[in-house]
N, C-alpha and C positions, 0 to 999 in steps of 0.2 A: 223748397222741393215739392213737387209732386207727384200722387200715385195714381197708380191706373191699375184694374182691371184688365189682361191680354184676354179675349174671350173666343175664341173659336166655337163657328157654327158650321156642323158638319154636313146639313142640308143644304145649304145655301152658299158653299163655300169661301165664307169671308170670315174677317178675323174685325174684333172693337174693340176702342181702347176708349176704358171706360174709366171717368173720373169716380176716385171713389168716397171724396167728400160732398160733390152734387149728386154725384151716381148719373150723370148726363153722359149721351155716347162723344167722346169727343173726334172718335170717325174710325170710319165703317169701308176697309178695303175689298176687295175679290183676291183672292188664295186663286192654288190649285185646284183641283177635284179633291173635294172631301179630307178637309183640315183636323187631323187628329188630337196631337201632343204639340207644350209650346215649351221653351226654355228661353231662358236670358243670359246673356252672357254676363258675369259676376259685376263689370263695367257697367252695366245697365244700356250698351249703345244699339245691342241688335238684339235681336229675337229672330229665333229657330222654332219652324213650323215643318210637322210631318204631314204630307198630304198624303194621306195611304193610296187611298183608288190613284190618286193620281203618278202614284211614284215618284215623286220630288220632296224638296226641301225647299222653303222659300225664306230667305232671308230678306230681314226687315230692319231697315235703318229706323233708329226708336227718336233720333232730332227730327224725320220729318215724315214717319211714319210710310214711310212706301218700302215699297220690294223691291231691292237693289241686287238682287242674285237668285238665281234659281240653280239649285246642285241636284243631278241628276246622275245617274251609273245604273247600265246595263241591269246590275243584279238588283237593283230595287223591286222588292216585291210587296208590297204591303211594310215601307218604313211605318214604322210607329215610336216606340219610345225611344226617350229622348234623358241625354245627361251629360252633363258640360263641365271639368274641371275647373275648380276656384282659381286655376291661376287663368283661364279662358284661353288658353290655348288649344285644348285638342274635344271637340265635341263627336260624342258614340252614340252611334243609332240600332237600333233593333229593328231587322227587316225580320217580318211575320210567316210570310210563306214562302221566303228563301232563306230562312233559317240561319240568318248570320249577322253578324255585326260589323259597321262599319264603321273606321275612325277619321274623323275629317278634320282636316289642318283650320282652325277659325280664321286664322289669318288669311289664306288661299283660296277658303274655300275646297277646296280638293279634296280626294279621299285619297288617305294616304297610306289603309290596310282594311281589309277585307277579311273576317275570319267567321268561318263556317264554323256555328253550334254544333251540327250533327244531333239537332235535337226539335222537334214538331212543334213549331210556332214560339219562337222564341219574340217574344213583347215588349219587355220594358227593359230600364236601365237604374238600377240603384247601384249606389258609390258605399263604400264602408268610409269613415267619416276620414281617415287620413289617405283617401283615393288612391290607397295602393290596388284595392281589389274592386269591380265591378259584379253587380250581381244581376242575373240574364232569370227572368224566370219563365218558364218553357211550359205554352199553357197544354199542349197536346201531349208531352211527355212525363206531365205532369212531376216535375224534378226544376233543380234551379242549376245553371249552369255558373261557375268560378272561372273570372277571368282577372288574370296577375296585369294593372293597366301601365307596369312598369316595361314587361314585355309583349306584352299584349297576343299572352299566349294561355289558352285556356290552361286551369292547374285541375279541375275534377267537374263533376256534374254530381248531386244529393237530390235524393227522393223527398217528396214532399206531399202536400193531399193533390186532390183532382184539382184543374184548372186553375193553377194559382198564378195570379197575375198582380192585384198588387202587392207593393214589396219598398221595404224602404227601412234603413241601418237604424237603430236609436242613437240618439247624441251622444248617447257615454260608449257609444261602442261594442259594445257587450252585447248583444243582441240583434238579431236581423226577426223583423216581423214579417208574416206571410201569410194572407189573406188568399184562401183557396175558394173559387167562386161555385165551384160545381158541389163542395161538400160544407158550404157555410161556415166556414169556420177562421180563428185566425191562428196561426201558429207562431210560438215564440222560440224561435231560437238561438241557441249558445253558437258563437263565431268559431270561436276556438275548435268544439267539438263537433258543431253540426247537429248534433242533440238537441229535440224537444225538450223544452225546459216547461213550459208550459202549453195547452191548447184550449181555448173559448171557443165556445158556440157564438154567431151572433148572426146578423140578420143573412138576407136572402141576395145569392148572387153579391159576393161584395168583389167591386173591380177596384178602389184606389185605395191608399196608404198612405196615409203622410201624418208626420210629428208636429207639433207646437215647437218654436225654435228652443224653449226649456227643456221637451224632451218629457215634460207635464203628461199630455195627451198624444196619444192616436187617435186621429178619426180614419174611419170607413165608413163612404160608402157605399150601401145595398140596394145594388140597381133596383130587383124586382119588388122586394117589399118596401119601395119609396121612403128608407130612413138612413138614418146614419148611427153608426154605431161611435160611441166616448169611451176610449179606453186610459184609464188612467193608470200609468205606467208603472206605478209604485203605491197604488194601493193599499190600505193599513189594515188586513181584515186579521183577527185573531193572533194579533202579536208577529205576524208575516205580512211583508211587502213583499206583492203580486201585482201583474196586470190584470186587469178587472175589469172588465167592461162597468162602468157606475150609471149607463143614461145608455139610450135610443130612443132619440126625437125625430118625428116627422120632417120629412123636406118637400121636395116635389118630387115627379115621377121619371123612375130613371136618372137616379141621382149621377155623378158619374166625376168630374176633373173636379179636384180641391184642392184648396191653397190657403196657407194662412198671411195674414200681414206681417211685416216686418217684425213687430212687437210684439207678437201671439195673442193680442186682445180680441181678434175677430177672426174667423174664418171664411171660407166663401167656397159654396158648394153648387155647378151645374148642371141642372135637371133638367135633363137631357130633350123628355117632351113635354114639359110644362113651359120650355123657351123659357127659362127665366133663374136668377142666382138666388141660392137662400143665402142672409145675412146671418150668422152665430156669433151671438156676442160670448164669449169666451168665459166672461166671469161667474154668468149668469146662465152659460149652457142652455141658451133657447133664442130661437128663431124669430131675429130682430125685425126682418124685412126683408125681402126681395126686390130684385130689378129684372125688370124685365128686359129679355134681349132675342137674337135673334134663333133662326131654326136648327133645333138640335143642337145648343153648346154640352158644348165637353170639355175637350183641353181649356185650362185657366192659367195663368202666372200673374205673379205680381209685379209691376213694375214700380219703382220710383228714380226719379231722375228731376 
């Protein structure tokens, strides 16, 4: 088997699939205008690309790397986030300045519902870990929107800090993390109650969220102060297990789309204008190496196939 790097550059509108035992580009397609967020389908056969400016979706056959579909609809205004159920059948998108989400049939391609947030730049898309619930977080409303993905009808909307966009459930469930970019911080909270359970300071402007598949770390990172924040999720300070941020190491500038490998031994963070990936070896929590790639990456995913 083999892994690849998905890497989307959002100046240049093309996407790399990058091997990531040579770290050699193994090829370098043209996208839409301005390639945001990538997912893969649990299969590993296609990959979903949000092109914002351009209002499209570009699907990509992953046996021979080209773009086999382009899915379009009216209310596209800025798709961005992106999240795909483990059985791969129904993939939900988060349109930015038309303020709603779409659910599109993977098989068809088609969009098969349309549901308005009713709430100012709704972004991304995190799943709670048994994909009954979807979580919408609303950067203008500064609140996260609840959507039941059984009937795919919103159940509430909860306040949050300023500008919180990234977002993403811990493995045990218990917790939805939430990284507010306007007010630096991350928020820990209870699913159940919606209750801050905990809140961390940590770096500056933090836009993504994502877990180690143990459920070990969070990393964020903090667009404008060039680093990434390690939160260790159970932290042993004073006879209490807390989240902790334990480390913030340097990356490049404008850090932004993270992803870890299969195995949670490495991470891979794109910075955004230094064009180029940081490597984080996992065990050792510091910055292996870099690859360099094309203009403005962001969106990242991992593939193996």
């Amino acid at each position: 088997m083999n892994s690849y790097l998905v890497v989307l550059h959002k100046d240049e509108d093309t996407v790399s699939f990058i091997d990531v035992k040579t770290k050699d580009t193994v090829k370098t397609i043209e996208t839409d205008y301005n390639p945001h967020e990538v997912v893969i389908t649990p299969d590993g056969k296609k990959t979903y690309i949000a092109c914002s400016l351009g209002n499209k979706l570009n699907v990509i056959d992953n046996e021979t790397f080209e773009i086999t579909h382009v899915i379009e609809h009216p209310d596209f205004d800025f798709p961005h986030g992106l999240g795909i159920t483990s059985d791969g059948k129904k993939l939900y998108v988060a349109s930015t300045y038309s303020e709603k989400v779409f659910v599109i049939n993977v098989e068809t391609e088609e969009v098969e519902k349309v549901i308005p947030t009713n709430q100012t730049f709704s972004h991304m898309i995190a799943f709670s870990q048994d994909e009954k619930v979807a979580y919408i977080p609303n950067i203008g409303s500064n609140n996260i929107t609840v959507l039941n993905t059984e009937t795919d009808e919103i159940i509430t909307h909860f306040p949050v800090g300023k500008g919180p966009e990234g977002i993403a459930v811990h493995p045990n469930g218990k917790h939805l993390y939430v990284a507010n970019q306007d007010d630096n911080n991350l928020l820990v909270i209870d699913r159940e109650t919606l209750k801050v359970d905990y809140k961390r300071r940590i770096g500056a402007v933090p836009v993504r969220l994502v877990f180690s598949p143990n459920g070990k770390y969070a990393l964020i990172p903090n667009r404008e102060s060039g680093d990434l924040s390690i939160i260790e999720t159970e932290h042993e300070l004073k006879g209490e297990k807390r989240p902790w941020e334990i480390k913030r190491i340097r990356v490049g500038v404008w850090p932004g789309g993270t992803v870890f490998n299969r195995e949670g031994t490495y991470a891979y963070v794109a910075n955004n204008k230094t064009n180029d990936i940081s490597i984080i070896n996992m065990d050792t929590l510091k910055v292996e190496g870099t690859i360099d790639v094309g203009i403005h990456p962001d969106g990242i995913a991992f593939l193996t196939k």
